[in-house]
KOLKOLFI-696352 format. One record per residue (C-alpha): residue number from 1; residue in three letters; chain; x, y, z. Coordinates in steps of 0.2 Angstrom, whole numbers. Example, Ala and Ser with C-alpha at 12.3 -4.5 7.8 and 13.67 -1.06 7.14 Angstrom:
% residues 2
1|ALA|A|62|-22|39
2|SER|A|68|-5|36
//
This chain:
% residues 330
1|UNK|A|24|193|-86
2|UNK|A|27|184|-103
3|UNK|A|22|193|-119
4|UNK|A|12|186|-132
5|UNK|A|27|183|-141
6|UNK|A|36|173|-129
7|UNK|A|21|163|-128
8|UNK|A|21|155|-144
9|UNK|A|40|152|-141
10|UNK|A|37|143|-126
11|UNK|A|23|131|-135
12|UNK|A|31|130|-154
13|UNK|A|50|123|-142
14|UNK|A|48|106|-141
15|UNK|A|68|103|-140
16|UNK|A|67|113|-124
17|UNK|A|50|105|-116
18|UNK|A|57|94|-101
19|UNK|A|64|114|-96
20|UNK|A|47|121|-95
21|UNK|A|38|107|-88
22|UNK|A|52|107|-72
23|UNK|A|52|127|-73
24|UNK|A|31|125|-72
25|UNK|A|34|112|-59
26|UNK|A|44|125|-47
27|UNK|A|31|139|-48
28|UNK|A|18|127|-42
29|UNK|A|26|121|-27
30|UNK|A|31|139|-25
31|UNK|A|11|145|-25
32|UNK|A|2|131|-22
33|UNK|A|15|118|-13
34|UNK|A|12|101|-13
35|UNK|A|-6|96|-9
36|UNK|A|-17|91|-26
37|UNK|A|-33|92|-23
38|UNK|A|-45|78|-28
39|UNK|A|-62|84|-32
40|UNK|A|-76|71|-36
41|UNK|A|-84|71|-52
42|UNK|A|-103|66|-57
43|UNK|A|-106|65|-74
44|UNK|A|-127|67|-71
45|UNK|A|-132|67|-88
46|UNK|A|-126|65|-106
47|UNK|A|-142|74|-112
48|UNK|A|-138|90|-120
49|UNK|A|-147|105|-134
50|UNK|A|-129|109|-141
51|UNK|A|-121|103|-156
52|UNK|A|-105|106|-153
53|UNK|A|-95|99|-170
54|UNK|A|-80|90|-156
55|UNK|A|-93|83|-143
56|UNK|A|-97|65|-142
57|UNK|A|-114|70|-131
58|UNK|A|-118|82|-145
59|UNK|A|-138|82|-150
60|UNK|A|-136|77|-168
61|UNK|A|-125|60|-161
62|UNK|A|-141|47|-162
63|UNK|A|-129|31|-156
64|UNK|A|-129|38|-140
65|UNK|A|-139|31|-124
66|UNK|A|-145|44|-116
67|UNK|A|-148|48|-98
68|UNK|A|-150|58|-84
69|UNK|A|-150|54|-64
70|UNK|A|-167|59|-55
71|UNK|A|-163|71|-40
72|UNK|A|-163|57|-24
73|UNK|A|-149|47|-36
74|UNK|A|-137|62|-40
75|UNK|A|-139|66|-24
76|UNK|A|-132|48|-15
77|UNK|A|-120|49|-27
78|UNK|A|-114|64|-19
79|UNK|A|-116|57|-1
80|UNK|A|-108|42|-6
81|UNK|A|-93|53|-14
82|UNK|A|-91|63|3
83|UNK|A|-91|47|12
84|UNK|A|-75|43|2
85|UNK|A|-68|59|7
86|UNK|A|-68|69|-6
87|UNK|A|-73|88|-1
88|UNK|A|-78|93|-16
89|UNK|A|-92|87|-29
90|UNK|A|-90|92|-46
91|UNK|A|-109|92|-55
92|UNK|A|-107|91|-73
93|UNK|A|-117|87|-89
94|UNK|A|-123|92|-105
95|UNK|A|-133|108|-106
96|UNK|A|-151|97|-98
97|UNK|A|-167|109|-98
98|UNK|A|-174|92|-86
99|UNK|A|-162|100|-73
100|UNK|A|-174|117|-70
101|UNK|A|-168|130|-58
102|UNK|A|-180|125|-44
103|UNK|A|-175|106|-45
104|UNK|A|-154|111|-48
105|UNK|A|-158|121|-31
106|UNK|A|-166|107|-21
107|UNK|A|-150|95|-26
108|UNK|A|-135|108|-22
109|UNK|A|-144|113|-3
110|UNK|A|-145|94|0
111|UNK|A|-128|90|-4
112|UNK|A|-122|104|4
113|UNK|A|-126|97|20
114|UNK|A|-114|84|16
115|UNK|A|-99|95|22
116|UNK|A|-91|98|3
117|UNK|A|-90|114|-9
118|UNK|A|-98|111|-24
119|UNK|A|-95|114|-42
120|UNK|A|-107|116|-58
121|UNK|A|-100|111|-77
122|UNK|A|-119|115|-82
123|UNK|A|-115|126|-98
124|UNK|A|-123|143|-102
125|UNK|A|-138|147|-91
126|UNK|A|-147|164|-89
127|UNK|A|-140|176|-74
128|UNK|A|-155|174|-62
129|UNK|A|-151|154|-63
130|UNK|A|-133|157|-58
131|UNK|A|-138|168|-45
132|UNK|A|-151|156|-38
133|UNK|A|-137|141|-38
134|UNK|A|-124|153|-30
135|UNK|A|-138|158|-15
136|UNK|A|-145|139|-14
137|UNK|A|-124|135|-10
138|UNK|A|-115|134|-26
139|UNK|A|-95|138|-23
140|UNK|A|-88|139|-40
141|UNK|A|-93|136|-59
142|UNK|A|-83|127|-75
143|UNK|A|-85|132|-91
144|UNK|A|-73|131|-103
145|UNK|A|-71|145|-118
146|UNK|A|-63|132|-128
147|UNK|A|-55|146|-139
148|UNK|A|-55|164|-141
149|UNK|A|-53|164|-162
150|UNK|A|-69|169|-164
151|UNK|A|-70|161|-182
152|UNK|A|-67|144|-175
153|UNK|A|-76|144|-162
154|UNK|A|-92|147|-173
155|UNK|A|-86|135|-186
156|UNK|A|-86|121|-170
157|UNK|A|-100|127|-162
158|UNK|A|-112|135|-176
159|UNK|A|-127|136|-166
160|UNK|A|-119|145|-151
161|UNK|A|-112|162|-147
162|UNK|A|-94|165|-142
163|UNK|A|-100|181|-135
164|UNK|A|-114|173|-125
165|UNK|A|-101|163|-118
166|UNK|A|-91|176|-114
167|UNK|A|-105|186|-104
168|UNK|A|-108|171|-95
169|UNK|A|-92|170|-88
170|UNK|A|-93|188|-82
171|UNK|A|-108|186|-73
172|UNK|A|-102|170|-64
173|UNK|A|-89|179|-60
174|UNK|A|-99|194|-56
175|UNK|A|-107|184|-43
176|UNK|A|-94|178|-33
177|UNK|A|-90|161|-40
178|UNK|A|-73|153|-42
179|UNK|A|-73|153|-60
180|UNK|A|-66|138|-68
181|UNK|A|-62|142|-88
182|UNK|A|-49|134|-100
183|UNK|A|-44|129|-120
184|UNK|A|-44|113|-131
185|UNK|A|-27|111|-141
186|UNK|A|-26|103|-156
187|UNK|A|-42|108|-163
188|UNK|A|-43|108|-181
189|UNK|A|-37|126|-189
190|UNK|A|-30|131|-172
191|UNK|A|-15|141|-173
192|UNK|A|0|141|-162
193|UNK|A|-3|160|-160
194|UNK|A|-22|158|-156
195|UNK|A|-16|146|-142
196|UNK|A|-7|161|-134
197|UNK|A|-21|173|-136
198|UNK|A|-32|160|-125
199|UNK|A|-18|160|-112
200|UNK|A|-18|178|-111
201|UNK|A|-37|180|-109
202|UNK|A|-38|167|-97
203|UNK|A|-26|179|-85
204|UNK|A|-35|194|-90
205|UNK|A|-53|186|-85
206|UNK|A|-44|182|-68
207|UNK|A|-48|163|-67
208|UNK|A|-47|155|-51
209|UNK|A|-45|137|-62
210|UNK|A|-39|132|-78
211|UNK|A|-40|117|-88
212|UNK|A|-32|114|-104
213|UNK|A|-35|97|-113
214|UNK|A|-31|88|-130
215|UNK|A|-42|89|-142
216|UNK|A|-47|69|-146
217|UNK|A|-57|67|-160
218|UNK|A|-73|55|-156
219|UNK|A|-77|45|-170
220|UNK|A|-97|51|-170
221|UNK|A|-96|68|-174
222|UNK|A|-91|78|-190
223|UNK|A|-74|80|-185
224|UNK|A|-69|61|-183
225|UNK|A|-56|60|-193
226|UNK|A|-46|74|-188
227|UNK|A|-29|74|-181
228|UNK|A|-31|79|-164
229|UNK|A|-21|88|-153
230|UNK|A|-5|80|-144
231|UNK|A|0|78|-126
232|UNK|A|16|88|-129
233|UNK|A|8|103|-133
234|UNK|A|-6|99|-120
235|UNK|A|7|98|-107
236|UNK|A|18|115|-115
237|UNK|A|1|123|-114
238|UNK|A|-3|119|-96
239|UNK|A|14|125|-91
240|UNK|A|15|141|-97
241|UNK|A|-2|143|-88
242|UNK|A|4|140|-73
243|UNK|A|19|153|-76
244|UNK|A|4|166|-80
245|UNK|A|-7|162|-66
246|UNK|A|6|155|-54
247|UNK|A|-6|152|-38
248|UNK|A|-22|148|-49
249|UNK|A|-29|128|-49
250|UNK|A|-26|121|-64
251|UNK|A|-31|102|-66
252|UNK|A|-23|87|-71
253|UNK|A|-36|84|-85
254|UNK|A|-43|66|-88
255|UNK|A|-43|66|-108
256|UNK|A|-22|67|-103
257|UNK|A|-23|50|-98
258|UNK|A|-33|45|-112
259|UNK|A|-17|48|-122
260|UNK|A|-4|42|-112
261|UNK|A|-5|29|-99
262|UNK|A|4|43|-87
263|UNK|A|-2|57|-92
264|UNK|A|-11|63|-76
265|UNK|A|4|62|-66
266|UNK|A|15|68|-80
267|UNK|A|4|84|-80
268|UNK|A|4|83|-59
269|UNK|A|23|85|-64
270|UNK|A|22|99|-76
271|UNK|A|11|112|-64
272|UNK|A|-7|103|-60
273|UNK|A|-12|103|-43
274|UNK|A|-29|96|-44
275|UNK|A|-37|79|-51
276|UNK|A|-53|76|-52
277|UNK|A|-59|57|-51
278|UNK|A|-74|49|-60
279|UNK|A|-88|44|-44
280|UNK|A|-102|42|-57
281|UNK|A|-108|23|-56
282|UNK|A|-113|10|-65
283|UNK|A|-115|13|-85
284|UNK|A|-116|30|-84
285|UNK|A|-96|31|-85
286|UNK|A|-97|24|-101
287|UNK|A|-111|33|-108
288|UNK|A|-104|50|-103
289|UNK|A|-91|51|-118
290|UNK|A|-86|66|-124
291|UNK|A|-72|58|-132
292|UNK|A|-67|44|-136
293|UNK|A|-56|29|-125
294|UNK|A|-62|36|-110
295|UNK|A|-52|29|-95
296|UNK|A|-57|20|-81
297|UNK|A|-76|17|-85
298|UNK|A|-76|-1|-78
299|UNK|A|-68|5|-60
300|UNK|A|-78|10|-44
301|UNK|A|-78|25|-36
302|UNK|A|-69|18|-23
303|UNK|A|-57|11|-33
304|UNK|A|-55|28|-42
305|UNK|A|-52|37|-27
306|UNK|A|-38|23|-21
307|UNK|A|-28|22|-38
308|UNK|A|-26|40|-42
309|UNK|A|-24|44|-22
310|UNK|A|-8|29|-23
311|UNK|A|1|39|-39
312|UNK|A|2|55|-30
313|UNK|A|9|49|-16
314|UNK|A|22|38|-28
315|UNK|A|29|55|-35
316|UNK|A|31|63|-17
317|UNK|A|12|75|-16
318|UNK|A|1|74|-3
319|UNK|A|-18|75|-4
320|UNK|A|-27|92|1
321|UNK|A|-38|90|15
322|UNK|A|-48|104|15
323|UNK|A|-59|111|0
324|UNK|A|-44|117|-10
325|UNK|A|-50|136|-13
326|UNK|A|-39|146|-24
327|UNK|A|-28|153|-12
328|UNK|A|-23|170|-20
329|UNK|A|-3|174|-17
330|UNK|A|-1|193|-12
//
């Protein structure tokens, strides 16, 4: 078990990076093995009430086209997802009142039938929702603390509650979802040290997934002209997650390649075991833009699920066939 101290060591050592990302590498094949695990992602709306400071989608951005699908089109784009062969669909959006409890339950029963698990990124909802979308099928739930400095987190998000946040991730988990959380690096006045805090309440909330991504400054929101956060310390990041939670999934983030034209299949070679390609279709790829350079909004589904499925066969992985649960080590 590292210490908070050897954290930050781990992250601040970028001499020694190719050591941890090979070190990372071996504990995954270790607890994981080889299979990564492709889930399908629709991005269903990029309607949201938040005003999240980093977010492109954010309700103060008035340049963007909003959207959402209707229930019959989210749900063939799920029935066109499985017939792909991807086992499970990833729902995500901003936070949508449209999508009631009643209508969210009628889309996860249907797709259901289609033979995949299904995951929600719906944002903060109140516990007799996420009990309703756990009985109507729901497998497992995303949502990301972002950070666990309290003061930042308000500063980025001023409207919102770290501490609502925090309740909702109990009770998802409380209700037997696989909880998906993780961290942005690279946000503005985030500290080295606060990073390792995140890492260690991410292992002591018991995740069954973790996503860590740059932080990339969109140029629409307040914090456009920001740095950002590097790949490096994205990468560092990711790895020491997988030495803390060596059997957890932890994803091969998409925002990665936005910053390196590799940077998927670098993180597939630092400790991810899961991918998630874009099934959304049409415009809606490019309208769903949290941040900006956004890869592969011109590509198909199809053409998605091809591409990423030949790089991970490149580097010597296979893809999972069944619904990649976290399989927890003994």
């Amino acid at each position: 078990m590292l210490n908070k101290q050897e954290i930050i060591s781990l992250l601040q050592d970028e001499e020694n990076q190719a050591d941890l990302l090979k070190r990372a590498d071996e504990v995954r094949h270790q607890y994981v093995g080889d299979e990564v695990h492709l889930r399908g992602l629709i991005e269903f709306s990029n309607i949201c009430r938040n005003n999240c400071l980093y977010c492109g989608i954010r309700r103060g951005n008035t340049k963007v086209c909003r959207y959402h699908m209707d229930e019959n089109e989210l749900i063939e784009t799920a029935r066109r997802a499985a017939a792909l062969g991807f086992k499970t669909i990833v729902m995500q959006s901003g936070e949508d009142m449209y999508y009631t409890e009643p209508r969210l339950c009628r889309i996860i029963e249907a797709i259901k039938k289609f033979d995949v698990a299904i995951t929600l990124s719906i944002g903060e909802r109140t516990y007799e929702e996420y009990k309703a979308f756990r009985e109507a099928g729901a497998d497992r739930y995303l949502m990301r603390i972002e950070t666990t400095d309290k003061e930042l987190y308000h500063k980025l998000d001023p409207e919102m509650s770290w501490q609502h946040r925090y309740e909702c991730l109990l009770a998802i988990k409380e209700l037997g979802y696989e909880l998906g959380s993780g961290i942005m690096v690279g946000l503005p006045e985030q500290s080295i040290e606060s990073i390792a805090e995140d890492l260690l309440f991410l292992k002591e909330l018991g995740v069954d997934m973790a996503g860590i991504g740059p932080f990339i400054p969109h140029p629409e929101t307040p914090l456009a002209h920001e740095k950002g956060g590097t790949l490096g310390l994205a990468l560092r990041t990711m790895a020491v997650m997988r030495l803390l939670l060596p059997d957890i999934n932890i994803p091969a983030t998409t925002a990665m390649e936005s910053l390196h034209p590799e940077g998927r299949i670098m993180a597939l070679k630092a400790g991810a075991n899961v991918v998630m390609p874009n099934v959304t279709e049409g415009e809606y790829r490019k309208l769903y833009e949290l941040y900006p350079n956004k890869i592969c909004v011109n590509d198909t589904p199809a053409h998605c699920r091809s591409c990423i499925g030949m790089k991970i066969q490149m580097i010597g992985r296979q893809i999972g066939t069944g619904y990649g649960a976290h399989k927890k080590a003994s």
